[in-house]
C-alpha positions in Angstrom: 90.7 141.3 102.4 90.5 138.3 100.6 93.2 137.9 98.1 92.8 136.0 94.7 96.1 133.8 95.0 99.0 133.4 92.3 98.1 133.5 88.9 97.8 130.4 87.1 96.5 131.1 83.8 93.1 129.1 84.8 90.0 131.2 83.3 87.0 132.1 86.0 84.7 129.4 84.4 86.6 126.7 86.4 86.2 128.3 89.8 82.9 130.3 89.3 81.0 128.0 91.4 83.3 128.4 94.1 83.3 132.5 93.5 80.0 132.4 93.6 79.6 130.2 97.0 81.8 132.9 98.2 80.3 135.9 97.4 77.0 134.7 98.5 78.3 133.5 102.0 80.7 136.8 101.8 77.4 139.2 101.9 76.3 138.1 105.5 79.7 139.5 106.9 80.2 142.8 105.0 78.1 145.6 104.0 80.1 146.5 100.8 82.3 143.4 98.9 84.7 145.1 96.4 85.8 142.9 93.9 88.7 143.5 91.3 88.6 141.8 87.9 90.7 141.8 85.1 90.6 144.4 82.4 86.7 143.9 79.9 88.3 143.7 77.2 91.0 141.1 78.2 89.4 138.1 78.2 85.5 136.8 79.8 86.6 137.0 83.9 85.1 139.9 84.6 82.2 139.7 82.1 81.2 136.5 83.7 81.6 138.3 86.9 79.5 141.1 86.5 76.3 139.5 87.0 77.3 137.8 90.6 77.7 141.1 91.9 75.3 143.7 93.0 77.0 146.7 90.8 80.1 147.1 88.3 82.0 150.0 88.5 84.7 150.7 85.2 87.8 151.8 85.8 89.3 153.7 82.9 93.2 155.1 82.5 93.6 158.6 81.7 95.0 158.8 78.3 95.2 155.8 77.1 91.7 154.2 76.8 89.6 155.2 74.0 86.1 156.0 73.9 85.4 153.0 71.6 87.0 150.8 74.2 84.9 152.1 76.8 82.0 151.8 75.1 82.9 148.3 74.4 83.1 147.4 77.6 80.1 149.0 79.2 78.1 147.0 76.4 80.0 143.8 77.2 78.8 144.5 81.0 75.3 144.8 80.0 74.5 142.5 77.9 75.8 140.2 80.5 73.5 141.2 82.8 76.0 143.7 85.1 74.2 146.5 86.3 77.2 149.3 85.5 77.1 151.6 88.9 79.3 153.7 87.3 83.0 154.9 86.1 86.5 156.0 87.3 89.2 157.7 85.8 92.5 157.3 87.0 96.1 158.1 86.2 97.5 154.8 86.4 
């Protein structure tokens, strides 16, 4: 588990050289890398993201996120070049 730090406002664009050194030098000591972003629609992180990694999978809340949202965000993934693997709904 590699943890992402304390939060300090600083978007991905600052670091995504640094992400994507580790990602790249991450995939010669793991079969699977799961890596949590920030919600789609909240700001370019994961969006910006999506494309380092091999698949994107979309994690909805039960209840309260809208189709339109969702649809949103799977286009957002695309066009960005994220290959979408999938969806989950949870409770949260």
């Amino acid at each position: 588990v590699l943890t992402a730090g304390s939060v300090t406002g600083q978007s991905l664009s600052a670091v995504a050289p640094a992400a994507r050194q580790a990602l790249e030098a991450m995939k010669d000591m793991a079969d699977v890398i799961v890596v949590a972003g920030p919600p789609v629609l909240s700001g370019a992180d994961t969006v910006m993201l999506a494309p380092q990694v091999d698949g994107v999978l979309l994690v909805m809340r039960a209840g309260k996120t809208r189709a339109k949202q969702a649809s949103e965000a799977v286009d957002l993934l695309t066009m960005a070049g994220g290959s979408l693997w999938g969806a989950v709904l949870n409770q949260g």
